[in-house]
C-alpha angles and dihedrals in degrees: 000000000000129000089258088061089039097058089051095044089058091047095055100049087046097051096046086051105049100006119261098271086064100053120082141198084245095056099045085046089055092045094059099034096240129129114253084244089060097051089044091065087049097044116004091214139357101261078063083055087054105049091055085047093058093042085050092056099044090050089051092055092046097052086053096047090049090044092055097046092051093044098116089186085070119085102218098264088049083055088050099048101046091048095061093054095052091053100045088048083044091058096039094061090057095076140214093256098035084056100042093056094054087047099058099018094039109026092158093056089040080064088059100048084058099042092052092056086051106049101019100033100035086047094065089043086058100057095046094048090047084045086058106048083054090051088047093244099121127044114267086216099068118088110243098202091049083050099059098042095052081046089054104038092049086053087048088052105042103025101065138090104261089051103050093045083066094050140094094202130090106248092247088059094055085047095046090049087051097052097044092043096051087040110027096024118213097267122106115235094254090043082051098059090045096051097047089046089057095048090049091052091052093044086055094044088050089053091053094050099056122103 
Protein backbone atom coordinates (compact mmCIF):
# COMPACT_ATOMS: atom_id res chain seq x y z
CA UNK A 1 0.00 0.00 0.00
CA UNK A 2 1.24 3.60 -0.60
CA UNK A 3 1.54 6.16 1.62
CA UNK A 4 -1.86 7.76 0.16
CA UNK A 5 -3.70 4.53 1.23
CA UNK A 6 -1.75 4.49 4.17
CA UNK A 7 -2.71 7.75 5.41
CA UNK A 8 -6.33 6.77 4.95
CA UNK A 9 -5.99 3.51 6.37
CA UNK A 10 -4.71 5.18 9.69
CA UNK A 11 -7.48 7.61 9.58
CA UNK A 12 -9.73 5.48 9.43
CA UNK A 13 -8.67 3.16 12.31
CA UNK A 14 -8.15 6.26 14.37
CA UNK A 15 -11.50 7.79 13.70
CA UNK A 16 -13.44 4.75 14.26
CA UNK A 17 -11.44 4.46 17.63
CA UNK A 18 -11.71 7.91 19.23
CA UNK A 19 -14.39 9.74 16.52
CA UNK A 20 -13.00 12.07 13.78
CA UNK A 21 -13.08 15.47 15.84
CA UNK A 22 -10.36 13.72 18.29
CA UNK A 23 -7.90 12.71 15.85
CA UNK A 24 -5.38 15.20 14.61
CA UNK A 25 -2.97 15.78 11.78
CA UNK A 26 -0.31 15.53 14.51
CA UNK A 27 -1.33 12.38 15.63
CA UNK A 28 -1.80 10.45 11.89
CA UNK A 29 1.53 11.98 11.05
CA UNK A 30 3.12 10.19 14.40
CA UNK A 31 1.50 7.13 13.68
CA UNK A 32 3.20 6.75 10.28
CA UNK A 33 6.38 8.24 11.09
CA UNK A 34 6.16 10.93 8.61
CA UNK A 35 6.64 14.75 9.11
CA UNK A 36 3.33 16.83 8.97
CA UNK A 37 4.97 18.40 5.80
CA UNK A 38 5.04 15.03 4.26
CA UNK A 39 1.31 14.12 4.89
CA UNK A 40 0.27 17.92 3.62
CA UNK A 41 1.60 17.12 0.05
CA UNK A 42 -0.41 13.94 0.20
CA UNK A 43 -4.03 15.65 1.85
CA UNK A 44 -4.02 19.63 2.32
CA UNK A 45 -6.21 19.32 5.53
CA UNK A 46 -7.65 17.09 7.18
CA UNK A 47 -11.30 17.41 5.88
CA UNK A 48 -9.54 16.49 2.90
CA UNK A 49 -8.28 13.12 5.37
CA UNK A 50 -11.78 12.54 5.99
CA UNK A 51 -13.30 12.61 2.79
CA UNK A 52 -10.80 9.79 1.44
CA UNK A 53 -11.63 8.05 4.58
CA UNK A 54 -15.40 7.97 3.79
CA UNK A 55 -14.83 7.08 0.08
CA UNK A 56 -12.63 4.49 1.35
CA UNK A 57 -15.41 3.00 3.54
CA UNK A 58 -18.09 3.10 1.18
CA UNK A 59 -15.66 1.24 -1.61
CA UNK A 60 -14.90 -1.17 0.74
CA UNK A 61 -18.84 -2.02 1.37
CA UNK A 62 -19.51 -2.13 -2.10
CA UNK A 63 -16.47 -4.81 -3.11
CA UNK A 64 -17.91 -7.06 -0.46
CA UNK A 65 -21.53 -6.70 -1.55
CA UNK A 66 -20.57 -7.38 -4.97
CA UNK A 67 -18.49 -9.99 -3.86
CA UNK A 68 -21.36 -11.64 -2.05
CA UNK A 69 -23.96 -11.30 -4.92
CA UNK A 70 -21.47 -12.89 -7.60
CA UNK A 71 -20.30 -15.80 -5.14
CA UNK A 72 -21.65 -18.76 -7.16
CA UNK A 73 -20.73 -20.95 -4.49
CA UNK A 74 -23.78 -19.14 -2.42
CA UNK A 75 -27.68 -20.57 -2.94
CA UNK A 76 -29.72 -17.38 -2.88
CA UNK A 77 -30.78 -17.46 1.12
CA UNK A 78 -27.12 -18.05 1.92
CA UNK A 79 -26.60 -14.68 -0.25
CA UNK A 80 -29.06 -13.23 1.67
CA UNK A 81 -27.95 -14.12 4.72
CA UNK A 82 -24.45 -13.33 4.46
CA UNK A 83 -25.18 -10.26 3.16
CA UNK A 84 -26.94 -9.13 5.96
CA UNK A 85 -24.32 -9.81 8.12
CA UNK A 86 -21.75 -7.91 6.14
CA UNK A 87 -23.66 -5.26 6.13
CA UNK A 88 -24.66 -5.23 9.58
CA UNK A 89 -20.49 -5.74 10.64
CA UNK A 90 -19.98 -3.18 8.08
CA UNK A 91 -22.46 -0.49 10.11
CA UNK A 92 -21.25 -1.45 13.62
CA UNK A 93 -17.64 -0.44 12.97
CA UNK A 94 -18.61 2.63 12.20
CA UNK A 95 -19.11 3.54 15.23
CA UNK A 96 -21.60 5.96 17.39
CA UNK A 97 -19.01 8.62 17.79
CA UNK A 98 -17.35 8.24 14.40
CA UNK A 99 -20.94 8.88 13.02
CA UNK A 100 -22.06 11.61 15.30
CA UNK A 101 -18.92 13.95 14.35
CA UNK A 102 -19.55 13.77 10.71
CA UNK A 103 -22.79 14.41 11.45
CA UNK A 104 -22.31 17.80 13.32
CA UNK A 105 -18.64 18.70 11.99
CA UNK A 106 -19.31 17.39 8.32
CA UNK A 107 -23.12 17.60 7.58
CA UNK A 108 -22.49 17.67 3.52
CA UNK A 109 -20.52 14.34 3.59
CA UNK A 110 -23.09 12.99 6.17
CA UNK A 111 -25.51 13.51 3.01
CA UNK A 112 -23.50 11.35 1.28
CA UNK A 113 -23.29 8.94 3.45
CA UNK A 114 -27.07 8.85 3.17
CA UNK A 115 -27.37 9.18 -0.16
CA UNK A 116 -24.94 6.30 -0.78
CA UNK A 117 -27.26 3.67 1.53
CA UNK A 118 -30.02 4.73 -0.46
CA UNK A 119 -28.84 4.45 -4.25
CA UNK A 120 -25.94 2.12 -3.95
CA UNK A 121 -27.12 -0.09 -1.03
CA UNK A 122 -30.85 -0.20 -1.76
CA UNK A 123 -29.90 -0.95 -5.18
CA UNK A 124 -28.39 -4.13 -4.35
CA UNK A 125 -31.31 -4.86 -2.07
CA UNK A 126 -33.56 -4.38 -5.24
CA UNK A 127 -32.17 -6.73 -7.28
CA UNK A 128 -32.04 -9.62 -4.47
CA UNK A 129 -35.50 -9.10 -3.39
CA UNK A 130 -36.66 -9.06 -7.12
CA UNK A 131 -34.12 -12.46 -7.46
CA UNK A 132 -36.25 -13.97 -4.78
CA UNK A 133 -39.87 -13.41 -5.88
CA UNK A 134 -38.68 -15.13 -9.07
CA UNK A 135 -37.17 -18.08 -6.95
CA UNK A 136 -40.32 -18.16 -5.09
CA UNK A 137 -38.62 -17.17 -1.81
CA UNK A 138 -40.38 -14.25 -1.15
CA UNK A 139 -44.00 -13.71 -1.46
CA UNK A 140 -45.15 -12.20 -5.09
CA UNK A 141 -47.81 -10.21 -3.10
CA UNK A 142 -45.69 -8.01 -1.34
CA UNK A 143 -44.86 -4.99 -2.88
CA UNK A 144 -40.99 -4.85 -3.54
CA UNK A 145 -40.63 -1.11 -3.78
CA UNK A 146 -42.74 -0.64 -0.38
CA UNK A 147 -40.25 -3.29 0.96
CA UNK A 148 -37.27 -1.57 0.39
CA UNK A 149 -38.40 1.85 1.57
CA UNK A 150 -39.68 0.61 4.90
CA UNK A 151 -36.12 -1.33 4.79
CA UNK A 152 -34.43 1.98 4.24
CA UNK A 153 -36.41 4.40 6.47
CA UNK A 154 -36.16 1.89 9.66
CA UNK A 155 -32.32 1.90 9.03
CA UNK A 156 -32.56 5.87 8.79
CA UNK A 157 -34.29 5.86 12.01
CA UNK A 158 -32.40 3.38 14.13
CA UNK A 159 -29.01 3.38 12.61
CA UNK A 160 -27.85 7.10 13.37
CA UNK A 161 -26.19 8.84 15.85
CA UNK A 162 -28.90 10.42 17.82
CA UNK A 163 -30.43 7.32 18.06
CA UNK A 164 -27.88 5.24 19.14
CA UNK A 165 -26.66 7.81 21.83
CA UNK A 166 -30.02 7.08 23.37
CA UNK A 167 -29.58 2.99 23.17
CA UNK A 168 -28.64 0.62 24.94
CA UNK A 169 -27.86 -1.76 21.85
CA UNK A 170 -24.85 -2.18 19.99
CA UNK A 171 -25.59 -0.77 16.43
CA UNK A 172 -25.31 -4.43 14.76
CA UNK A 173 -28.02 -5.51 17.00
CA UNK A 174 -30.29 -2.87 15.92
CA UNK A 175 -29.31 -3.86 12.47
CA UNK A 176 -29.66 -7.45 13.07
CA UNK A 177 -33.51 -6.78 14.78
CA UNK A 178 -34.33 -4.78 11.71
CA UNK A 179 -33.37 -7.25 9.35
CA UNK A 180 -35.22 -10.67 11.37
CA UNK A 181 -38.06 -8.88 12.06
CA UNK A 182 -38.74 -7.36 7.81
CA UNK A 183 -37.62 -10.99 6.54
CA UNK A 184 -38.36 -13.63 9.26
CA UNK A 185 -41.44 -11.48 11.19
CA UNK A 186 -41.78 -11.86 14.78
CA UNK A 187 -44.48 -14.89 14.71
CA UNK A 188 -43.62 -18.19 15.52
CA UNK A 189 -44.45 -20.70 12.91
CA UNK A 190 -47.30 -22.09 14.80
CA UNK A 191 -48.47 -18.36 15.76
CA UNK A 192 -48.13 -17.79 11.74
CA UNK A 193 -50.56 -20.41 10.61
CA UNK A 194 -52.90 -19.32 13.12
CA UNK A 195 -52.82 -15.97 12.29
CA UNK A 196 -53.16 -16.39 8.83
CA UNK A 197 -56.10 -18.94 9.50
CA UNK A 198 -58.06 -16.03 11.60
CA UNK A 199 -57.58 -13.21 8.86
CA UNK A 200 -58.73 -15.46 6.34
CA UNK A 201 -62.21 -16.35 8.66
CA UNK A 202 -63.01 -12.57 9.06
CA UNK A 203 -62.26 -11.83 5.34
CA UNK A 204 -64.71 -14.40 4.60
CA UNK A 205 -67.22 -13.12 7.19
CA UNK A 206 -66.78 -9.53 5.61
CA UNK A 207 -67.58 -10.99 2.31
CA UNK A 208 -70.48 -12.39 3.56
CA UNK A 209 -71.63 -9.30 5.10
CA UNK A 210 -71.62 -7.20 2.24
CA UNK A 211 -74.60 -6.32 0.57
Amino acid sequence: MDLHGRIVEVSRKLSLRSGYSRVTTDEISRELGISKATLYRHFPSKRDVLEATVDRMMEGILAGVDSIIRDENKDFLEKLAALLGFLGGQISQVGGVFARDIRRGAPDLWKRIESFRREKILFNFRGLIADGVRRGVFRKDVDQELLLQIYLTLVQEFVNPDRLAQSNCAMSEIFETIARVLFEGILTDQARNGYVREKTRRRSRGKERTP
